[in-house]
C-alpha positions in Angstrom: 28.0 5.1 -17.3 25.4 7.6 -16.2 22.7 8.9 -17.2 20.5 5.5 -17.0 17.0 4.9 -18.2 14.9 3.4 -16.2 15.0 0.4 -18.8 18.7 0.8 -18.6 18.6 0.6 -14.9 16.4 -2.3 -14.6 18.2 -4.3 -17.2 21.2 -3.9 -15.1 19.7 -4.9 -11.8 17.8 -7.6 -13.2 21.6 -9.6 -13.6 22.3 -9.8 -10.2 18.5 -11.1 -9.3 18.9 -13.4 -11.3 21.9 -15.1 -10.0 20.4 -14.8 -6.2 20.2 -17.9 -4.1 19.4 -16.4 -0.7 15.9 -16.3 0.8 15.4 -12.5 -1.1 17.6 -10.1 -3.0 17.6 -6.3 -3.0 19.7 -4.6 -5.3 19.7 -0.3 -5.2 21.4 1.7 -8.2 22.6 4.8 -7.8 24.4 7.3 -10.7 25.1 10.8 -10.2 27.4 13.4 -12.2 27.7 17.1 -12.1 30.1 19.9 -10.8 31.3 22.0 -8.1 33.7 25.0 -8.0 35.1 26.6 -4.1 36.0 30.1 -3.6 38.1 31.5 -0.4 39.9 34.3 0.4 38.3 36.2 -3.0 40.0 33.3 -5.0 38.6 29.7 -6.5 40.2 27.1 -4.8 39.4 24.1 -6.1 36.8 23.0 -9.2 35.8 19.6 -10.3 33.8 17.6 -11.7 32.3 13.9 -10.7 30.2 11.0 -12.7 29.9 7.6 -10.6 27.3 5.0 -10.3 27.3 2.5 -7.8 25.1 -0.6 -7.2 24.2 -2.3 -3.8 23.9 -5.8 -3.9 21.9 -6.6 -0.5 21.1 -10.4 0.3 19.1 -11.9 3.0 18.6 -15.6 4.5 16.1 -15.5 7.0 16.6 -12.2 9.9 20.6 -12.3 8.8 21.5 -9.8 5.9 24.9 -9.2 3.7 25.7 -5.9 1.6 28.2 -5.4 -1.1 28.6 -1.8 -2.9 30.3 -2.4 -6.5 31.1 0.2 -9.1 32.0 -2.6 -11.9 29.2 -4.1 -13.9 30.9 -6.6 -15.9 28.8 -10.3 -15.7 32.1 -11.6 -13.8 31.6 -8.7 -10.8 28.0 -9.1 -10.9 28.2 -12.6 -9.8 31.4 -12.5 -7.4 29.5 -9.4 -5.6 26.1 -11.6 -5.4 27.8 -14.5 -4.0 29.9 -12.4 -1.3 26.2 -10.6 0.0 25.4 -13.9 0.7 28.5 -15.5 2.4 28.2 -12.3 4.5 24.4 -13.0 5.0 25.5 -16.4 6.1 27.9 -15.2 8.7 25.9 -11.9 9.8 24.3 -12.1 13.6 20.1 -12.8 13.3 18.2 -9.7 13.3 15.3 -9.4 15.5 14.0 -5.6 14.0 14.8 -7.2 10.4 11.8 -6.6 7.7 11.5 -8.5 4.6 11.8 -6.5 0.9 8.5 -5.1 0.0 6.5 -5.6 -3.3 5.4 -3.3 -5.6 4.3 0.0 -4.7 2.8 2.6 -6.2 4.6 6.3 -5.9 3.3 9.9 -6.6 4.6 11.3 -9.8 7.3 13.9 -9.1 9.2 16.4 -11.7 12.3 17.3 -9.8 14.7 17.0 -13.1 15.6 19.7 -15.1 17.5 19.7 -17.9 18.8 23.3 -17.4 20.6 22.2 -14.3 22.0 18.7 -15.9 23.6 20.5 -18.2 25.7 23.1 -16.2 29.1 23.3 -17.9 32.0 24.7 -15.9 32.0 28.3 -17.4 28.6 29.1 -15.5 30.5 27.9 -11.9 33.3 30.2 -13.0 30.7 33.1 -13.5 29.6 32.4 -10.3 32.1 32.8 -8.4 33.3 36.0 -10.0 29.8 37.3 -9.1 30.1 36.9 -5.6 33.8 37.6 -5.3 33.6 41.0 -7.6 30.7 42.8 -5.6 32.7 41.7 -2.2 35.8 43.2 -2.7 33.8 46.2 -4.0 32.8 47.1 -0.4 35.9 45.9 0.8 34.8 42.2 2.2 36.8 39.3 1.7 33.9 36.3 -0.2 34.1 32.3 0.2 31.5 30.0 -1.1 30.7 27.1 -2.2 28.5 25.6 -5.7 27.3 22.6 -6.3 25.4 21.1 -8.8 24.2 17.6 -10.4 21.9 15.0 -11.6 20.9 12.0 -10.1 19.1 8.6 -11.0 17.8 6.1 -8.1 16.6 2.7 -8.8 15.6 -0.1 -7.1 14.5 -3.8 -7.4 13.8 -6.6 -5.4 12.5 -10.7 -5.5 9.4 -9.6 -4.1 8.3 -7.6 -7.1 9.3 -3.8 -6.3 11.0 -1.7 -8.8 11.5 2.2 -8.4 13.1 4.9 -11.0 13.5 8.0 -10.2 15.9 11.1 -11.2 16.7 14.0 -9.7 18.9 17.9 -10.4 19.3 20.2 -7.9 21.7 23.6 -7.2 22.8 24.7 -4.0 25.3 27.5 -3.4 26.4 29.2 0.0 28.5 32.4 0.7 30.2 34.3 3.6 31.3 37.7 3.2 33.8 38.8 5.6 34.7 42.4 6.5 38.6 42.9 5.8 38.7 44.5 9.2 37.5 41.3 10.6 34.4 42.7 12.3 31.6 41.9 9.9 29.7 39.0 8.5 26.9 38.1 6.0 25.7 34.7 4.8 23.4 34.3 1.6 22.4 30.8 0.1 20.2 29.8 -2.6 19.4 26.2 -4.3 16.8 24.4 -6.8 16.1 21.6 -8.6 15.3 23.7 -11.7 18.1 26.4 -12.6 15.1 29.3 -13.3 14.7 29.4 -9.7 18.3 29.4 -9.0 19.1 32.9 -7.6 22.4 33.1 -7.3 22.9 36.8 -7.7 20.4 37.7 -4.8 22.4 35.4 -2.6 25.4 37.1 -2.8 24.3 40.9 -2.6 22.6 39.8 0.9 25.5 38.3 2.5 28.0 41.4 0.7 25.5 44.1 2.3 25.0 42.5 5.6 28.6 42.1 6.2 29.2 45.5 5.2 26.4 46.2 7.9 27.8 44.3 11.2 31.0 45.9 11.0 32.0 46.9 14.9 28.7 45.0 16.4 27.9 46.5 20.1 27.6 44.3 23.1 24.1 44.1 24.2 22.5 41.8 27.4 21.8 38.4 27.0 18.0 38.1 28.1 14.5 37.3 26.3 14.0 39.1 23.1 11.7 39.7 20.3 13.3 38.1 17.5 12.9 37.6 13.8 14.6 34.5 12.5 15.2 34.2 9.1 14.5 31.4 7.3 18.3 30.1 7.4 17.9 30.9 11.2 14.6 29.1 11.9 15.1 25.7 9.8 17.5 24.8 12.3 15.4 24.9 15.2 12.1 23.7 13.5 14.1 21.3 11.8 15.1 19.7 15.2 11.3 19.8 16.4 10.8 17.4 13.1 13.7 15.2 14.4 11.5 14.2 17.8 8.5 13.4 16.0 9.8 9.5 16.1 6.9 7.3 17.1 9.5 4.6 18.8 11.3 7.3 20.9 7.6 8.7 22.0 6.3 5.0 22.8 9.0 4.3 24.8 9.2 7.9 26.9 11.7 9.2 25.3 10.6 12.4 23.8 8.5 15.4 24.0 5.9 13.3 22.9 5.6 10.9 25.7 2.8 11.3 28.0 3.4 10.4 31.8 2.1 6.8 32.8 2.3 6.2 28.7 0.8 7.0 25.4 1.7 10.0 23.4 0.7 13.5 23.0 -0.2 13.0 19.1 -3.6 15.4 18.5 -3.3 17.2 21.8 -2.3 21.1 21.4 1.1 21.9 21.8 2.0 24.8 19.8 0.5 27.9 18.1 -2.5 26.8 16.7 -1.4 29.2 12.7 1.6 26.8 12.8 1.5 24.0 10.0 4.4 21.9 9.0 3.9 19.3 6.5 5.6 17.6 3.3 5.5 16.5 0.2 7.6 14.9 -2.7 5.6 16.5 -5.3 5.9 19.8 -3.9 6.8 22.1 -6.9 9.2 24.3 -4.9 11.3 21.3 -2.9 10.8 18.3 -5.5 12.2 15.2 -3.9 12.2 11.2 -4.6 8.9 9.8 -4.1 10.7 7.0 -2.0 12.4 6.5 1.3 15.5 4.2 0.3 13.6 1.0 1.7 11.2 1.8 -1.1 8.4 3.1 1.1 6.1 5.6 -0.6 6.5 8.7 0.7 3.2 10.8 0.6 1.9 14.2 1.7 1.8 14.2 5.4 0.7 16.9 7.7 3.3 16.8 10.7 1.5 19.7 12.4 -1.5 21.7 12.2 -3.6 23.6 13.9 -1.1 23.9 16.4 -1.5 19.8 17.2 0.8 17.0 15.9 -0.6 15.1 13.5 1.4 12.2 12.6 4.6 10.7 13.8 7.5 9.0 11.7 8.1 5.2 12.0 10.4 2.0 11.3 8.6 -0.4 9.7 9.2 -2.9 12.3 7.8 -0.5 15.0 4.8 -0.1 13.0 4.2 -3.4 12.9 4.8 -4.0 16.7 2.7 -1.3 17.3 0.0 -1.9 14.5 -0.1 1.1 12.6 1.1 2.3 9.5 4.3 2.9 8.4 4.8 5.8 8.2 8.7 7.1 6.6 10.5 10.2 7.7 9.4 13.2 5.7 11.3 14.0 2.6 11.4 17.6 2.7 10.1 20.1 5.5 7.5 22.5 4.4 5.9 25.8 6.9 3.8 27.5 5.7 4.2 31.8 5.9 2.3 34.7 5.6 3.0 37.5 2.5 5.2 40.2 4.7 8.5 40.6 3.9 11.8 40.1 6.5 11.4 44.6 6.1 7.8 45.0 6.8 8.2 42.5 9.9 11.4 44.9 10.9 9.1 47.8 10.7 6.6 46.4 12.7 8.8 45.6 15.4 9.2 48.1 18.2 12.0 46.4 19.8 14.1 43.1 19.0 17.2 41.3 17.3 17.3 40.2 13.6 19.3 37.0 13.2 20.6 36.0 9.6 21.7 32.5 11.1 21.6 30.1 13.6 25.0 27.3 14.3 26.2 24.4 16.1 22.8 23.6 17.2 22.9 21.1 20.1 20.4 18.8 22.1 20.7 19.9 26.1 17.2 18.2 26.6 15.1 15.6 24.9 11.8 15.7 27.3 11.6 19.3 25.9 13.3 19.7 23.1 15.5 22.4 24.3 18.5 22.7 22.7 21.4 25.7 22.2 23.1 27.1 19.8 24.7 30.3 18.2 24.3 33.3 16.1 26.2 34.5 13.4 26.6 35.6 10.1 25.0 39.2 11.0 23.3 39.6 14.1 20.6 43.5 14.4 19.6 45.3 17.0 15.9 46.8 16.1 14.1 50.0 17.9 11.2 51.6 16.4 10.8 49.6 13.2 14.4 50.0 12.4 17.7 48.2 12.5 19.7 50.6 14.6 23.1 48.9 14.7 25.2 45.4 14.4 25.3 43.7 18.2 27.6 40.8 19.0 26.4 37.1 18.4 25.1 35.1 21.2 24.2 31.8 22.4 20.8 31.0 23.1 19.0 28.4 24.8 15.4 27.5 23.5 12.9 24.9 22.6 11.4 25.2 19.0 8.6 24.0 21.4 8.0 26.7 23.5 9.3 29.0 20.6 6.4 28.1 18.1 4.5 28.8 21.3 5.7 32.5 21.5 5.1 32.9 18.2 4.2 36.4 16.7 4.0 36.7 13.2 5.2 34.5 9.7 6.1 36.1 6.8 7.3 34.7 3.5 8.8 31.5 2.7 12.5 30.9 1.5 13.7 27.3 0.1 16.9 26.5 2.8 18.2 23.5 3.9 20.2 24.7 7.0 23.5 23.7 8.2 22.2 21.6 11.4 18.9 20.5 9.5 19.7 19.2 6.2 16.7 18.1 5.1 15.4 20.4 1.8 13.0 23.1 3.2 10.4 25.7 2.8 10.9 28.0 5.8 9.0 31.6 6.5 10.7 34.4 8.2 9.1 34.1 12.1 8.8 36.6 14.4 9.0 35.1 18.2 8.3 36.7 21.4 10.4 36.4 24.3 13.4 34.3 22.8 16.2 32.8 24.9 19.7 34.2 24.7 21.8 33.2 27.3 25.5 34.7 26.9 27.2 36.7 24.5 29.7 35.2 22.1 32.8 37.1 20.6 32.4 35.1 17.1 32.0 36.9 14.4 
């Protein structure tokens, strides 16, 4: 059934409204098609293709709520899926956190739909993947990846007078280049919602040339180092620091945040004061729904700068406790950089470790936001402005607290999403002083 108009899509949701008895009636639409192709082992694996839309029928009698997910829109469906949100409503427990639908809004224009991506057709994937797995086995390296692509439409309706539209493309593509001797390792990724930014071919001549590079890494002391994080290293780490900006856990002295005796440490200086992290659903670069899926507007918001939280995230029923405004997770993550490159950063560097990519990131402590994780994917040793050889991965121990703290220099940014963070980024390369690693690791 896809693509929808927003006429279309408001048409449709308009027949299960309309046959609503409960108290109020929310009903979400969501359609999607596109592709994807896999490549291991310098082979594809699998390829496909997917179209689906699916409506969410959610009905509410007082604090008790009942949800039904349908993917038939005949009049007959409509109205058996309506009735069963609201025997489920009926026999649901009351909800003492529960917040009405909202009325209208008004949301920021956003372009984040391209044609050029909605109309990828399965010849392109197969390119793809014989560009990264033709350059590989050229130097001997073994390439597996991953591309995905697709449009989106959102909508959303309710009895109190809300209706959203929105629609949506995006690209995202991952590699990892292996070493046939089983020594090395590179990673590139690239994604976009608009296919001229799509830079697939970058992506896989990094991760081909750094795994020819760490072949036979040397073992070198876990200690504090200088270290420049790439931006597929960094986002993980910032991207938990966004995660504890909750206001509910920082009320309750839970977080970071929390100030002994209570209140919070919102405008106090924490961090480096160059350090800004805000976002935006306009944002040319990370495009995203001008929504959060209760149909809260989401606007630019500066998270931190000048080295001082700004704002926190909240539910909507902790807002109201608390009196304040609602303010919705942040729909993208955006740093902001300097104009050096990852090389002229290397170069002025008289001792440190390059790291292509940070792993398995987990929480060891809330209070400080010190977490651990692992390299991999292509791990440096640098002297004298120079990367002098591959070194083993390690584990490291640090708080993107104390990091953004020790921070030395920013350089440009790179669009990544991360494999711990997954929310749609613009990260800079960082150089940080005095960096946590903690043991050495025999992963490639």
């Amino acid at each position: 059934m896809p693509p929808l108009t927003s006429d279309q899509a408001r048409a449709l949701m308009d027949k299960a409204l309309h046959l609503s008895k409960a108290d109020a009636c929310e009903v979400n639409l969501n359609a999607n098609s596109g592709g994807n192709i896999r490549f291991a082992r310098n082979t594809v694996s699998t390829a496909g293709a997917n179209e689906d839309l699916q409506m969410v029928i959610q009905s509410n009698f007082g604090t008790r709520s009942g949800t039904v997910t349908i993917n038939e829109f005949d009049d007959a469906t409509i109205e058996r899926a309506v009735r069963r949100s609201e025997e489920l409503a009926h026999l649901a427990p009351e909800d003492e956190e529960f917040m009405p639908p909202m009325g209208q809004q008004t949301y920021v224009p956003t372009r984040a739909f391209f044609d050029n991506i909605a109309n990828i057709a399965p010849a392109y994937r197969a390119q793809v993947a014989s560009d990264s797995i033709t350059p590989a086995k050229a130097k001997d390296c073994t390439a597996a990846g991953f591309l995905q692509d697709g449009a989106q439409w959102q909508a959303m309706k309710n009895t109190a007078g809300l209706f959203a539209y929105h629609r949506q493309t995006g690209a995202s593509f991952s590699l990892t280049v292996r070493s046939n001797d089983g020594t090395g390792s590179g990673y590139g990724s690239c994604e976009a919602n608009d296919l001229s930014k799509f830079d697939v071919a970058a992506a896989s001549r990094i991760a081909v040339e750094k795994a020819a590079a760490s072949r036979n890494p040397r073992a070198i002391e876990p200690g504090k180092y200088t270290v420049i994080l790439e931006p597929e290293a960094g986002i993980n780490l910032i991207g938990n620091l966004l995660f504890n900006l909750a206001a509910r856990q920082a009320d309750e002295g839970r977080s970071f945040l929390a100030k002994p005796g209570g209140g919070t440490k919102v405008g106090e200086k924490l961090v480096d004061e160059r350090v800004h992290i805000w976002s935006d659903p306009a944002h040319p670069d990370v495009p995203t729904s001008p929504w959060q899926g209760d149909g809260r507007p989401y606007e630019r918001t500066d998270w931190v700068a000048g080295g001082m939280v700004k704002n926190m995230f909240y539910s909507r029923y902790w807002a109201q406790k608390q009196g304040v405004k609602a303010v919705p997770f942040p729909p993208n993550l955006i740093m902001d950089g300097g104009t050096a490159t990852t090389e002229e950063l290397i170069r002025d560097t008289t001792r440190g470790v390059l790291v292509t990519r940070t792993w398995y990131i987990r929480s060891v402590d809330p209070q400080t936001v010190l977490v651990t994780g692992l390299t991999r994917d292509g791990t440096f040793y640098i002297e004298n402005g120079q990367i002098k050889y591959a070194v083993k991965n390690f584990r490291f121990n640090e708080s993107p607290v104390i990091m953004l703290n020790n921070l030395d220099a920013l350089g440009r940014q790179q669009r990544v999403s991360g494999s711990d963070a997954g929310i749609t980024s613009l990260m800079p390369v960082m150089r940080i002083r005095d960096f946590t690693f903690s043991s050495l690791s025999d992963a490639v």
